[in-house]
C-alpha positions as a Markdown table, in Angstrom:
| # | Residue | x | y | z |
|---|---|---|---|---|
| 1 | Unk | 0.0 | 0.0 | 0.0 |
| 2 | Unk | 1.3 | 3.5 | -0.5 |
| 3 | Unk | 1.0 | 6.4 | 1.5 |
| 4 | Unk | 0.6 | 9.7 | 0.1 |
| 5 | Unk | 1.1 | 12.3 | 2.8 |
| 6 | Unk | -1.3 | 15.6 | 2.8 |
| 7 | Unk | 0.8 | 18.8 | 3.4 |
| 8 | Unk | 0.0 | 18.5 | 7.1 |
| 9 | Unk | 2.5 | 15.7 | 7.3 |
| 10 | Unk | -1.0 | 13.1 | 7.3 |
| 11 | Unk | -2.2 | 11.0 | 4.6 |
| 12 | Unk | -5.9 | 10.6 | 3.8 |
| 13 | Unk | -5.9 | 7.2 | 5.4 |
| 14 | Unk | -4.3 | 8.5 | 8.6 |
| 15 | Unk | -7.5 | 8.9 | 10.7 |
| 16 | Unk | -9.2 | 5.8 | 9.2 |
| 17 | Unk | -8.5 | 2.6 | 11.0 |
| 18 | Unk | -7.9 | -0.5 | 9.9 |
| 19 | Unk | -10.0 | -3.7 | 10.5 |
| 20 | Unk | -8.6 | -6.1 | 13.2 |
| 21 | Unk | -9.1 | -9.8 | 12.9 |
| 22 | Unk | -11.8 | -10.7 | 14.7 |
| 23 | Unk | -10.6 | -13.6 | 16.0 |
| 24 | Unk | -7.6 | -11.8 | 17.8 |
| 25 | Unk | -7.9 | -11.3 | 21.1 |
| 26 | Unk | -6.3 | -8.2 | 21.5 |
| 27 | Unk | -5.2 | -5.0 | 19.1 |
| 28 | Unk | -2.3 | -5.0 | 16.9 |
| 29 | Unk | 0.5 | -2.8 | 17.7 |
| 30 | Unk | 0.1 | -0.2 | 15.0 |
| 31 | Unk | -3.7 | -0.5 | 15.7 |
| 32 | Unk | -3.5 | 0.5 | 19.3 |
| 33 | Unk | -1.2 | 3.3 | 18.8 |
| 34 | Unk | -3.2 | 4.3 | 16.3 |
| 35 | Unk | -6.6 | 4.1 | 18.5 |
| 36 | Unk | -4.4 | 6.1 | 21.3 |
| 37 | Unk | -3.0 | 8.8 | 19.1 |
| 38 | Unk | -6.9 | 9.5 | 17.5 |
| 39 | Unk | -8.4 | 9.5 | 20.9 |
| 40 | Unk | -5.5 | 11.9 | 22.1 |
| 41 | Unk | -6.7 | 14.7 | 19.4 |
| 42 | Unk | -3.3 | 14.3 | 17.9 |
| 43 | Unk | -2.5 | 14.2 | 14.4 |
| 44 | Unk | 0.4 | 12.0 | 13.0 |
| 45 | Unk | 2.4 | 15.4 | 12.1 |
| 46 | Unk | 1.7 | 16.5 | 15.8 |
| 47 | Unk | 3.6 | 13.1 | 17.0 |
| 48 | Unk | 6.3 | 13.8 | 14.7 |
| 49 | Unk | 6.8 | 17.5 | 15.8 |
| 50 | Unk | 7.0 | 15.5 | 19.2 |
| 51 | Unk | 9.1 | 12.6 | 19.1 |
| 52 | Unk | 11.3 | 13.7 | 15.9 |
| 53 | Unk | 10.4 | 10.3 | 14.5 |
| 54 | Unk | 9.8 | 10.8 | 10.9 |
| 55 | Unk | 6.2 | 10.3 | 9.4 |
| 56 | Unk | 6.5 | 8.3 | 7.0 |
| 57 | Unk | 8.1 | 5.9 | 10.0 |
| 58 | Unk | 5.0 | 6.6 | 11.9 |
| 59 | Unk | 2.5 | 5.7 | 9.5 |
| 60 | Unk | 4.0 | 2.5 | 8.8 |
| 61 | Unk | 4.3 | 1.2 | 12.6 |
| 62 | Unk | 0.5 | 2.3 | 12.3 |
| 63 | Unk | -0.2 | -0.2 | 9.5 |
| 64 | Unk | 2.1 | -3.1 | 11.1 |
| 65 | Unk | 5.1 | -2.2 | 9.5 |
| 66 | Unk | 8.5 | -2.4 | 11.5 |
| 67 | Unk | 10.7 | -2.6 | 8.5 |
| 68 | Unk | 11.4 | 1.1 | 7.9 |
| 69 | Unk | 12.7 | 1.0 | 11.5 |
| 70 | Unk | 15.8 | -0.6 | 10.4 |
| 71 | Unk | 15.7 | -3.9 | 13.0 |
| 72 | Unk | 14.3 | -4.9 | 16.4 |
| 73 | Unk | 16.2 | -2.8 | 18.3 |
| 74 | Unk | 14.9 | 0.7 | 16.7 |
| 75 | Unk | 11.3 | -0.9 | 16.2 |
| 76 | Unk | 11.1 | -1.4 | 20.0 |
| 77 | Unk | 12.9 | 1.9 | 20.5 |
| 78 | Unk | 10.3 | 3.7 | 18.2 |
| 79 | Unk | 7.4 | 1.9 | 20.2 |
| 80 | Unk | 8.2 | 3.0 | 23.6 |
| 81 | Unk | 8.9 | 6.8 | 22.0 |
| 82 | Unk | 5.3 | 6.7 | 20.2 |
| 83 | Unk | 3.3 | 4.7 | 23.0 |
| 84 | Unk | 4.8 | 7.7 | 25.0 |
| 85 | Unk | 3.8 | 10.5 | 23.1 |
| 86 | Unk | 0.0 | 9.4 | 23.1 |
| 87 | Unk | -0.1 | 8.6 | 26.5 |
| 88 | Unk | 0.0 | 4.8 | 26.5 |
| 89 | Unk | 1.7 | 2.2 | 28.9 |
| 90 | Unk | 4.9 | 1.0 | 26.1 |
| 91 | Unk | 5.3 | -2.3 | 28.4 |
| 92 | Unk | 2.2 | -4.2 | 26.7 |
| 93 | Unk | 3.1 | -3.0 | 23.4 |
| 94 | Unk | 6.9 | -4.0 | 23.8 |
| 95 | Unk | 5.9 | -7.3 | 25.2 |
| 96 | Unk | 3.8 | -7.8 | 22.1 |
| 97 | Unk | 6.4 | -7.0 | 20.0 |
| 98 | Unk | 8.7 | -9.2 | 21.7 |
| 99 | Unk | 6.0 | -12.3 | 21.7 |
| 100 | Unk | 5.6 | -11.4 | 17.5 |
| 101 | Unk | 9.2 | -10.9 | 16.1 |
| 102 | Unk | 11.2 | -13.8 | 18.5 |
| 103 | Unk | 11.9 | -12.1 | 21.6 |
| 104 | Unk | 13.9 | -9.4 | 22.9 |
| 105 | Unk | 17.3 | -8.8 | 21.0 |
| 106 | Unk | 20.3 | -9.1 | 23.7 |
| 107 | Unk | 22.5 | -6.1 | 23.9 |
| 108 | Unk | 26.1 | -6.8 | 22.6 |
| 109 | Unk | 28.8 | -5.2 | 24.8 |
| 110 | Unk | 31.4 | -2.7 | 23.1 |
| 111 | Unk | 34.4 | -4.4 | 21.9 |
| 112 | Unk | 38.2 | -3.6 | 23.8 |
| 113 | Unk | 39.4 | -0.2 | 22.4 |
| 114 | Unk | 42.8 | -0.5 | 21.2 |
| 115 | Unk | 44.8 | 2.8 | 21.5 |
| 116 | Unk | 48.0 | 3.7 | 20.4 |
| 117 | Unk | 48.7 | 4.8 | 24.4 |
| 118 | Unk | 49.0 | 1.1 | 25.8 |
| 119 | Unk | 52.3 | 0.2 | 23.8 |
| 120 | Unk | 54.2 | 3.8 | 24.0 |
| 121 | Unk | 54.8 | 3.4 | 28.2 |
| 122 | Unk | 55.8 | 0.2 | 27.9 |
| 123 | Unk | 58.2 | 0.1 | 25.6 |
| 124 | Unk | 60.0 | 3.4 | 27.1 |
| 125 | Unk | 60.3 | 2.4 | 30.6 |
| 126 | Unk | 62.7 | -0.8 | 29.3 |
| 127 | Unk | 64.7 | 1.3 | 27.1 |
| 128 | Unk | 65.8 | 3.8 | 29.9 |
| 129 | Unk | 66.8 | 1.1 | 32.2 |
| 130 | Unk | 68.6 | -1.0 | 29.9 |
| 131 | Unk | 70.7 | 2.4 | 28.8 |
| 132 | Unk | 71.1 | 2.8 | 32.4 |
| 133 | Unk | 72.1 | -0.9 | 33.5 |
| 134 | Unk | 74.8 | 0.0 | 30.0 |
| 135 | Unk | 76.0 | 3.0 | 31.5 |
| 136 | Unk | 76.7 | 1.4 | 34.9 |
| 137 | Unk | 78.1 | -1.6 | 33.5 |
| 138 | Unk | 80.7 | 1.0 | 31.0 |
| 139 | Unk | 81.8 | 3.0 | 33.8 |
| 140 | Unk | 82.4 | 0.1 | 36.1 |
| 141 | Unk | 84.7 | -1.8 | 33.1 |
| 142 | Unk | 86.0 | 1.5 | 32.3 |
| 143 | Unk | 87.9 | 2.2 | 36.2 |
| 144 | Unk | 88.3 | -1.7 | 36.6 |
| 145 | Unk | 90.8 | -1.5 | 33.8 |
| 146 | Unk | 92.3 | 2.1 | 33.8 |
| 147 | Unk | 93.8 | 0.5 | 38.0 |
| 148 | Unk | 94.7 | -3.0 | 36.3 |
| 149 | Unk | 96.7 | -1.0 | 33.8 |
| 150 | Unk | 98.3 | 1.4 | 36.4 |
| 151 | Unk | 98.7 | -1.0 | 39.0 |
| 152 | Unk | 102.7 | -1.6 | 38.8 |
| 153 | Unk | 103.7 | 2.2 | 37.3 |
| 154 | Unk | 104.3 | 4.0 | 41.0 |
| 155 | Unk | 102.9 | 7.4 | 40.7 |
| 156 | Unk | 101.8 | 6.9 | 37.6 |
| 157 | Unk | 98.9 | 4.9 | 38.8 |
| 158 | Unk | 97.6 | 7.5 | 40.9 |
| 159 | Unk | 97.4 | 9.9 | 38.5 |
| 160 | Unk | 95.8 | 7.4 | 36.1 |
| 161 | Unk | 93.5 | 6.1 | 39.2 |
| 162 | Unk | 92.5 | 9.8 | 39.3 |
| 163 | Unk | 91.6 | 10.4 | 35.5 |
| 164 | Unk | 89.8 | 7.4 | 35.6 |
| 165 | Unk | 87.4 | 8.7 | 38.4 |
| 166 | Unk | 86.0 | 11.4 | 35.7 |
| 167 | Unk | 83.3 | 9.3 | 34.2 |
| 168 | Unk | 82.0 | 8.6 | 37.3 |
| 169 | Unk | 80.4 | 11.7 | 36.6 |
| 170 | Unk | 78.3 | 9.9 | 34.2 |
| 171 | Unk | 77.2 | 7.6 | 36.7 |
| 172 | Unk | 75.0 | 10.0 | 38.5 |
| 173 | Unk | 73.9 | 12.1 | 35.2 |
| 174 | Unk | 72.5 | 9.0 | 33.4 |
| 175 | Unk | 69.6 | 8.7 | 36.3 |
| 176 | Unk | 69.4 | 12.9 | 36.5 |
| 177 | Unk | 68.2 | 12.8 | 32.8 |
| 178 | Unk | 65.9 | 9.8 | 33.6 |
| 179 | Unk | 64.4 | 12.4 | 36.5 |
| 180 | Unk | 64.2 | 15.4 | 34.9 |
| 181 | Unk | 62.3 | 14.0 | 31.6 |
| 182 | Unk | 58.9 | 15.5 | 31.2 |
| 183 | Unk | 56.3 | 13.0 | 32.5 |
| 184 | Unk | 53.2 | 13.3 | 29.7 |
| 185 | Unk | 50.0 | 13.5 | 31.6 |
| 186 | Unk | 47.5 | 10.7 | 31.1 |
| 187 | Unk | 44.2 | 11.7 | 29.0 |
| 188 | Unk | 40.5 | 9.9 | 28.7 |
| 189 | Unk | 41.0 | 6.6 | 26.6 |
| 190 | Unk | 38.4 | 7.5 | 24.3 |
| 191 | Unk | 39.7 | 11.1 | 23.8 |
| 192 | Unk | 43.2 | 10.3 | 23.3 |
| 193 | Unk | 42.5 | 7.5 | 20.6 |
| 194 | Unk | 40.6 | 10.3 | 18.9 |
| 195 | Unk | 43.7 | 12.7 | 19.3 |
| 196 | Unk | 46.3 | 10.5 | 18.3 |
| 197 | Unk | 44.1 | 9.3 | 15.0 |
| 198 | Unk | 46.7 | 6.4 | 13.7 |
| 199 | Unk | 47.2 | 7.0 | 9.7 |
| 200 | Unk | 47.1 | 3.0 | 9.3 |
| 201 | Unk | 43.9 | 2.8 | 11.4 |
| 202 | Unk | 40.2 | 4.5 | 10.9 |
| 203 | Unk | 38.7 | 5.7 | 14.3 |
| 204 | Unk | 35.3 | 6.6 | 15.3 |
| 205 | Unk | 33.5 | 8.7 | 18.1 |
| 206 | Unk | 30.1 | 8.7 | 18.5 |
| 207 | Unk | 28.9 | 11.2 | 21.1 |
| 208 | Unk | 25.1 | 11.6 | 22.0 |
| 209 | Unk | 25.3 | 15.2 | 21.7 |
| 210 | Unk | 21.6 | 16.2 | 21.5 |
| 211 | Unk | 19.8 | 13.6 | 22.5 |
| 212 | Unk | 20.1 | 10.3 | 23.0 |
| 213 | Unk | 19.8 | 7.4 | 20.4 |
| 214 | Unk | 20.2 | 3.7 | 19.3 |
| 215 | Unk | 23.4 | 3.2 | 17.4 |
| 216 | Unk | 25.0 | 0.0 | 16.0 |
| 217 | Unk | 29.0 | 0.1 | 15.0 |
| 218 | Unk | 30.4 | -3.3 | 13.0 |
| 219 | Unk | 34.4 | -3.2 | 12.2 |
| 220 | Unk | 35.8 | -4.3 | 8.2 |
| 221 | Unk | 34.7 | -8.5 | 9.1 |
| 222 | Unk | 31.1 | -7.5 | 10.5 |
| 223 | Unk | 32.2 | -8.2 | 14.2 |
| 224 | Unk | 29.3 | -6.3 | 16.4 |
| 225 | Unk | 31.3 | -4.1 | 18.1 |
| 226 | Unk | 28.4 | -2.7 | 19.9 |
| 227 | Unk | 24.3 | -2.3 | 19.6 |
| 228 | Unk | 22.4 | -0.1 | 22.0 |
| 229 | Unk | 21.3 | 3.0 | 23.2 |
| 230 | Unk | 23.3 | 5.9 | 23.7 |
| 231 | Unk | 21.7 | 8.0 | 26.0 |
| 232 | Unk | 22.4 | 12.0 | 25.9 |
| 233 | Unk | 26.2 | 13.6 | 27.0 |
| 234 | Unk | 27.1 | 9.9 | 26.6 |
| 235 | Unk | 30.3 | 8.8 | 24.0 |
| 236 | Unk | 31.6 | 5.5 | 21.9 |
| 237 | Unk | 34.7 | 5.4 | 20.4 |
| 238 | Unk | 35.7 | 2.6 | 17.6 |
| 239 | Unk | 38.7 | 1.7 | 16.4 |
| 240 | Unk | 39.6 | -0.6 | 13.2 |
| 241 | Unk | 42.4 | -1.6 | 11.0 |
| 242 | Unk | 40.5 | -0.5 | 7.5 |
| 243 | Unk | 36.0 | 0.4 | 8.2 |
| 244 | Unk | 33.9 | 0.7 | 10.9 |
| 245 | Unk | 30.1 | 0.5 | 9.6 |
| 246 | Unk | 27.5 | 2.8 | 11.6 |
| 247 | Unk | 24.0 | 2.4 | 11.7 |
| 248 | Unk | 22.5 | 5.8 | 13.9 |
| 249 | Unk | 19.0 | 5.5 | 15.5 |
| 250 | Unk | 18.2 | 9.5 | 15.3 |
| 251 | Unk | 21.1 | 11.1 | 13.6 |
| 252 | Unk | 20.3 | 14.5 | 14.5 |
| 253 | Unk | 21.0 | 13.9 | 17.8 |
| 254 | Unk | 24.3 | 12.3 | 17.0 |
| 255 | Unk | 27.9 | 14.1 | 16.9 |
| 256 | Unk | 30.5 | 12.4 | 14.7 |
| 257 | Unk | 34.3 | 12.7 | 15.0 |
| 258 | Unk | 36.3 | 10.7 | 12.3 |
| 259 | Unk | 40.3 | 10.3 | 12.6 |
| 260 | Unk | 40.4 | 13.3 | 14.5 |
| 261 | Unk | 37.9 | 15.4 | 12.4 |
| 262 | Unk | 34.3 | 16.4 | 13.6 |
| 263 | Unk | 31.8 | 15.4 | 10.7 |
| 264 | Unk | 29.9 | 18.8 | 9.6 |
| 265 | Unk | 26.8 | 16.8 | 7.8 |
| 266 | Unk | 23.3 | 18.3 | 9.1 |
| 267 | Unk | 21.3 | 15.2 | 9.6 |
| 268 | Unk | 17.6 | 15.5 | 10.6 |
| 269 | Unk | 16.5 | 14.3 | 13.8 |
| 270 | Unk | 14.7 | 11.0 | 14.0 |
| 271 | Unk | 17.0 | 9.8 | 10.5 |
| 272 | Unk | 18.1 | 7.5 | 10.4 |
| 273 | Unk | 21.8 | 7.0 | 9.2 |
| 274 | Unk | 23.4 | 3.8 | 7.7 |
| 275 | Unk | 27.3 | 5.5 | 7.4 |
| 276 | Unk | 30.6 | 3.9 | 6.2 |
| 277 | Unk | 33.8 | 5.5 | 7.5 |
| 278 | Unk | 37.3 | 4.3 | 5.9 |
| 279 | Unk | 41.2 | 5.2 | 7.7 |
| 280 | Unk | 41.0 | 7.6 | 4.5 |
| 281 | Unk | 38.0 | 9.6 | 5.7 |
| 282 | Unk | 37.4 | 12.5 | 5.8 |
| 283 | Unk | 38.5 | 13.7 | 2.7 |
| 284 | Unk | 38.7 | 16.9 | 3.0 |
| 285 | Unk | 38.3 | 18.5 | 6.3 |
């Protein structure tokens, strides 16, 4: 069926419901928002205005259709928002939902992050300590063999014990310079992979800057990296060797940062987004 929408944002079928089977024993989904939204005086651009869920997303949750959601999880997320907005209990509905399309999807937990940050300390701290275990070891050798060499030569070998003693100096100035180097202060995990943007390595942050929505991030094999909602002032960050694939619940409440750059695109609230981000992107920025 197509829907031809007036320019009130409703379509001449939008206050006409639909015939339940009357051998159900209890409304459809689409029907009982429907029912709800008619009986609240509200008009489908009214709910639109109100939940920033787009109407032609609306209308087809009224007629039974969850595939313009884009999967379970925004279908369920759209329910509770609409059930909301006209006053109705979303627990029924989402339980219908969850009886009609195989139950309730379980939330996949983010994957590791892996920032640049982890390997750097480590492989500094053995460095200075083997140059300092060399320096010891040198200086040692070094008097050890200027007294052998002097040992029988009289005065001789307490002038040569005595120029030998000089790089002793460099005993005590190989652990100054470990001192005095500048210790680099630590930084938020998720901010610092964003700074430090590998070349070889495409990274993501996802902050909920206006809102809150569902996103979905999957790296270059398809790997669920995570699947949920991302309430307001809340951030993600994603990191892969070549892609990360987005999928955005309500773009417009979404902020973007990609290998360092913030993403300028004006999406409209309630979009939603299916985005592709390469260790190339952006292109120009």
């Amino acid at each position: 069926m197509s829907i031809v929408n007036s320019p009130d944002g409703n379509s001449p079928e939008d206050e006409r419901p639909f015939e339940d089977d009357p051998t159900a024993e209890r409304p459809s989904i689409g029907r009982a928002l429907q029912k709800a939204r008619i009986e609240a005086h509200l008009t489908v651009d009214d709910v639109s205005n109100a939940t920033r869920v787009r109407i032609t997303i609306i209308h087809a949750i009224e007629q039974n259709d969850f595939a313009p959601c884009g999967g379970d999880v925004y279908a369920r997320g759209h329910i509770r928002t609409l059930a909301r907005a006209v006053r109705l209990d979303p627990a029924p509905l989402l339980a219908q939902y969850d009886a009609e399309h195989g139950g309730r999807p379980a939330p996949t937990p983010a994957a590791p992050l892996f920032e640049a940050e982890r390997i750097r300390p480590e492989r500094r701290g053995p460095n200075w300590t083997a140059a300092m275990v060399a320096a010891i070891v040198a200086v040692i050798g070094f008097v050890g063999f200027t007294m052998v060499k002097g040992g029988g030569n009289g005065d001789d070998s307490k002038t040569q014990v005595a120029e030998g003693s000089t790089p002793t100096v460099k005993k005590s100035a190989a652990p100054s310079a470990t001192a005095t180097k500048p210790v680099e202060p630590k930084s938020d995990p998720s901010d610092s992979a964003i700074a430090a943007a590998p070349q070889d390595k495409v990274t993501v942050q996802v902050s909920a800057a206006d809102g809150r929505s569902w996103i979905s991030a999957k790296d270059h094999n398809g790997r669920m990296l995570f699947d949920g909602l991302l309430k307001q002032g809340e951030s993600k960050t994603f990191q892969d060797s070549s892609k990360i694939n987005l999928i955005l619940g309500d773009a417009g409440a979404i902020q973007l940062f990609v290998n360092g750059k913030k993403i300028e695109d004006q999406f409209r609230p309630g979009a939603v987004e299916r985005l592709t981000y390469t260790k190339g992107d952006p292109q120009v920025g």
